[in-house]
Backbone as CSV, one residue per row, in Angstrom:
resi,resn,N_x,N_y,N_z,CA_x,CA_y,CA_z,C_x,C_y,C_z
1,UNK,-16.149,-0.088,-8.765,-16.650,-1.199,-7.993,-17.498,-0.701,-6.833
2,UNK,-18.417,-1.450,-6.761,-19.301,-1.220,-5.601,-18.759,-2.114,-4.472
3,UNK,-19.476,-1.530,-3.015,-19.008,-2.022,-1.849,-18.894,-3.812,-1.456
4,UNK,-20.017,-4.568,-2.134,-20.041,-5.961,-2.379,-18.899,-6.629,-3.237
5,UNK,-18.793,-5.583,-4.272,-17.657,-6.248,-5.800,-16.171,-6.182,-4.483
6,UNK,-16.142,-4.905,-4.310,-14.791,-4.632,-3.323,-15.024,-5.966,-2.108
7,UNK,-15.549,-5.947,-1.554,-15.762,-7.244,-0.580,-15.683,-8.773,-1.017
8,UNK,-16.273,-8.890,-2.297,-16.243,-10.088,-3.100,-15.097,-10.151,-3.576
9,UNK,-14.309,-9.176,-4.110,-12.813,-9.949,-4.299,-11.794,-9.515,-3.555
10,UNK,-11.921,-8.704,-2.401,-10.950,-9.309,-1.290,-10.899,-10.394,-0.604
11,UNK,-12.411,-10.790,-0.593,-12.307,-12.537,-0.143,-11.898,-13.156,-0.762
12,UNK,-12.032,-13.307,-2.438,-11.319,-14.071,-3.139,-9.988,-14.563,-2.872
13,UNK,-9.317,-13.429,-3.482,-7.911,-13.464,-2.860,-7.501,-13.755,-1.524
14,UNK,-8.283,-13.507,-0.500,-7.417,-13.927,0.349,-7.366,-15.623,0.758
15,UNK,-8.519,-15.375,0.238,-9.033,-17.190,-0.118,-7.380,-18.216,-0.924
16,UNK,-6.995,-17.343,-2.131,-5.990,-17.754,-2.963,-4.385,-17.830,-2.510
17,UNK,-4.702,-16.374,-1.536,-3.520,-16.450,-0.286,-3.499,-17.162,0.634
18,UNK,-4.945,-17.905,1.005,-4.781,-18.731,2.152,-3.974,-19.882,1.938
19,UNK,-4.365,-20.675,0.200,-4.417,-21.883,0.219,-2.749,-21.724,-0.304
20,UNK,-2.143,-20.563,-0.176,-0.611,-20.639,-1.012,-0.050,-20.626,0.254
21,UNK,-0.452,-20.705,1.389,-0.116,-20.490,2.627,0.251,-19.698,3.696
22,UNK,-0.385,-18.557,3.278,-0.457,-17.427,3.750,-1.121,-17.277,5.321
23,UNK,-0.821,-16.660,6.423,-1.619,-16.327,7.416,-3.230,-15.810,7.192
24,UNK,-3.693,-15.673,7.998,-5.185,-14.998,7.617,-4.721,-13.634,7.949
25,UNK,-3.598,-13.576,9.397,-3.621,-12.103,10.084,-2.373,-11.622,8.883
26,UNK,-1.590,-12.419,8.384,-0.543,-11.509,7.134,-1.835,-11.143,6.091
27,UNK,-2.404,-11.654,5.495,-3.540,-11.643,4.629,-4.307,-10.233,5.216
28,UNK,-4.732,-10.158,5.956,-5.558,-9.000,6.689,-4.745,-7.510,6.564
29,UNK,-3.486,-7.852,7.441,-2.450,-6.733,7.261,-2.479,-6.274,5.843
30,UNK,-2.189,-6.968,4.692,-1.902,-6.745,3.583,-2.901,-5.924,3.096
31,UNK,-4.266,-7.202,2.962,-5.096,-6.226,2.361,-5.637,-4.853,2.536
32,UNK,-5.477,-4.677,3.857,-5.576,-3.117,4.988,-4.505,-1.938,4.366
33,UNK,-3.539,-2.443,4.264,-2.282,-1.343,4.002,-2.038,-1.209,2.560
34,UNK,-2.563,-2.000,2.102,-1.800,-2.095,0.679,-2.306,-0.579,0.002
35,UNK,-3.635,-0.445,0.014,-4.020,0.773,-0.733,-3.258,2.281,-0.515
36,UNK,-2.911,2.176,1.223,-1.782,3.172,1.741,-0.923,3.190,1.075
37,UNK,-0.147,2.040,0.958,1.204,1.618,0.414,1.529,2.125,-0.924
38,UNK,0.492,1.937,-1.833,0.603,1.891,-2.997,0.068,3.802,-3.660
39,UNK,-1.391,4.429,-2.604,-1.499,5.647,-3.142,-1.119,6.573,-2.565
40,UNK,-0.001,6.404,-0.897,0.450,7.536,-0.357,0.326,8.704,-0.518
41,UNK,1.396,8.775,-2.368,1.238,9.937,-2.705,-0.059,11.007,-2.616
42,UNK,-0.552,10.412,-3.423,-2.118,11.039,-3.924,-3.027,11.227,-2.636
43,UNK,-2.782,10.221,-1.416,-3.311,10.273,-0.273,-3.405,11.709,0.230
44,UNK,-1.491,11.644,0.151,-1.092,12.919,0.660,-1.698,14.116,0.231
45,UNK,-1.353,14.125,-0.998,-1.870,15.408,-1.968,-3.064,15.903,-1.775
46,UNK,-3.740,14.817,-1.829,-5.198,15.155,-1.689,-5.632,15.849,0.086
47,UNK,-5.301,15.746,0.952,-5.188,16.703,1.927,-4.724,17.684,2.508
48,UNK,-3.542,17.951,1.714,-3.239,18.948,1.923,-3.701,19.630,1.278
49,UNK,-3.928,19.575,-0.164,-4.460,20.381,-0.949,-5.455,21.245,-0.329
50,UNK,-6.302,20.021,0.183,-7.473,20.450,1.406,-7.197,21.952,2.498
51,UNK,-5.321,21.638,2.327,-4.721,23.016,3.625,-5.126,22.301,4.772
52,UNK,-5.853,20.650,4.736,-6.404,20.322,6.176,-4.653,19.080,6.794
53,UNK,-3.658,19.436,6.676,-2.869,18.603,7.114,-2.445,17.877,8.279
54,UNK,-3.483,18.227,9.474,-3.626,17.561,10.739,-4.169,16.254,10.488
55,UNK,-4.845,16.239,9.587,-5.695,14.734,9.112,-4.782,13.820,8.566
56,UNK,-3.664,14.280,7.443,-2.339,13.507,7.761,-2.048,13.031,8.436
57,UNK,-2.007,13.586,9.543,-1.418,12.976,10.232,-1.651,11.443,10.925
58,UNK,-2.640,11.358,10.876,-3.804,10.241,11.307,-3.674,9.327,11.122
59,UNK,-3.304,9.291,9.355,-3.795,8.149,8.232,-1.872,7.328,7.956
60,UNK,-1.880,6.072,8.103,-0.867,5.391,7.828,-0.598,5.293,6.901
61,UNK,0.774,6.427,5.801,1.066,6.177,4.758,2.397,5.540,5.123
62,UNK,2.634,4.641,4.999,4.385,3.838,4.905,4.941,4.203,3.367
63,UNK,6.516,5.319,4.008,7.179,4.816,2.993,8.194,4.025,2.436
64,UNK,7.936,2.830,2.943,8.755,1.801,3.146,8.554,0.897,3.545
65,UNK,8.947,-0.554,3.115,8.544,-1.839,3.937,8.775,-1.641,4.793
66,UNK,9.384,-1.288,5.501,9.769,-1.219,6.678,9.161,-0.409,7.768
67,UNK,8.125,1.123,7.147,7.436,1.368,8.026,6.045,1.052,8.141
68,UNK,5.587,0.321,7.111,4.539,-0.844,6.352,4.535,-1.822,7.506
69,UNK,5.758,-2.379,7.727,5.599,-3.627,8.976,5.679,-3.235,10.191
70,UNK,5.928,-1.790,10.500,5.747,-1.166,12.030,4.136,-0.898,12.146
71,UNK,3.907,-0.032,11.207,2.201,-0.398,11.220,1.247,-1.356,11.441
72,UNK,1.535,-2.285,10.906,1.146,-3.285,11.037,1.162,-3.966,12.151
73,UNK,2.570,-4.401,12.186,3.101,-5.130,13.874,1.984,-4.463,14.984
74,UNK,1.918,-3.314,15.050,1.561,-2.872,16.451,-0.082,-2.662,15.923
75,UNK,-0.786,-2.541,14.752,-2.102,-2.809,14.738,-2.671,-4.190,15.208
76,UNK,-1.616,-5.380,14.520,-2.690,-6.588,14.278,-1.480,-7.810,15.391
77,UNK,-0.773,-6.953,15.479,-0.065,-7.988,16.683,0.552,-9.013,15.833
78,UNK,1.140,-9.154,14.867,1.397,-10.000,14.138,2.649,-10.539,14.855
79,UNK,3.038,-12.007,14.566,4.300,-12.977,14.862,5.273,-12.452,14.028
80,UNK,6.759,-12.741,14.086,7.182,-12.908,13.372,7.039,-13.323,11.547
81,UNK,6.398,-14.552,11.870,6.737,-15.401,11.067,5.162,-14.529,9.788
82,UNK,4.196,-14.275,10.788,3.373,-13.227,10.046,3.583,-11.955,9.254
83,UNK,4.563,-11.388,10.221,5.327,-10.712,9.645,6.257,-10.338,8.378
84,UNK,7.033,-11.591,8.558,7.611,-12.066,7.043,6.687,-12.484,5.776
85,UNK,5.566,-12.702,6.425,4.723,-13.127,4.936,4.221,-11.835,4.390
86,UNK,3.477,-10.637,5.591,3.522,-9.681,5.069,4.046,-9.009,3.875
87,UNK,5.475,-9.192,4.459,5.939,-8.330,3.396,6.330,-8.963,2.231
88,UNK,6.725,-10.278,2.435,6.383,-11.183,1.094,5.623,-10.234,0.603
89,UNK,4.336,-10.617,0.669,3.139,-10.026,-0.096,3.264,-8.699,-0.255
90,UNK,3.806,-7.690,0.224,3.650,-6.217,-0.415,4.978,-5.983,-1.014
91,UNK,6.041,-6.645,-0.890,6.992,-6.438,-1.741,6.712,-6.817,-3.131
92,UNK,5.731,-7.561,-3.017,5.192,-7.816,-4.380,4.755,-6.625,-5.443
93,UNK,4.613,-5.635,-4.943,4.056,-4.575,-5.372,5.082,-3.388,-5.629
């Protein structure tokens, strides 16, 4: 996918998340972390491999809902109640 296709269907969806009643800022969180969430591993791998592991350090891999919604919380300021939809949505995964 090119940079438009990638842009064109994250709007989609969040479009599909809006109307299921989703936050815009849970929606945002999600779509931001999810790729973390989901390629950590390989994230990982792939820099160290590099031997460059200070750059690790940087990059928000959560391994866990739970450190998924600390990330989050303190990036996008999310509510509670934002919060919980969050992870709705990535527990999905």
């Amino acid at each position: 996918m090119n940079e438009d296709e990638i842009s064109e269907t994250l709007d989609t969806e969040a479009k599909k998340l809006s109307l299921q009643g989703y936050s815009n800022k849970a929606i945002l969180a999600y779509q931001t972390i999810l790729p973390f969430y989901l390629e950590k591993k390989a994230i990982h791998d792939f820099f160290m491999k590099d031997n460059d592991p200070e750059i690790i350090k940087m990059i928000p891999l959560p391994n866990s809902l739970h450190e998924a919604r600390l990330i989050v919380e303190a990036e996008y300021w999310l509510t509670e109640n934002d919060q919980d939809q969050f992870i709705d949505l990535l527990s999905s995964h």
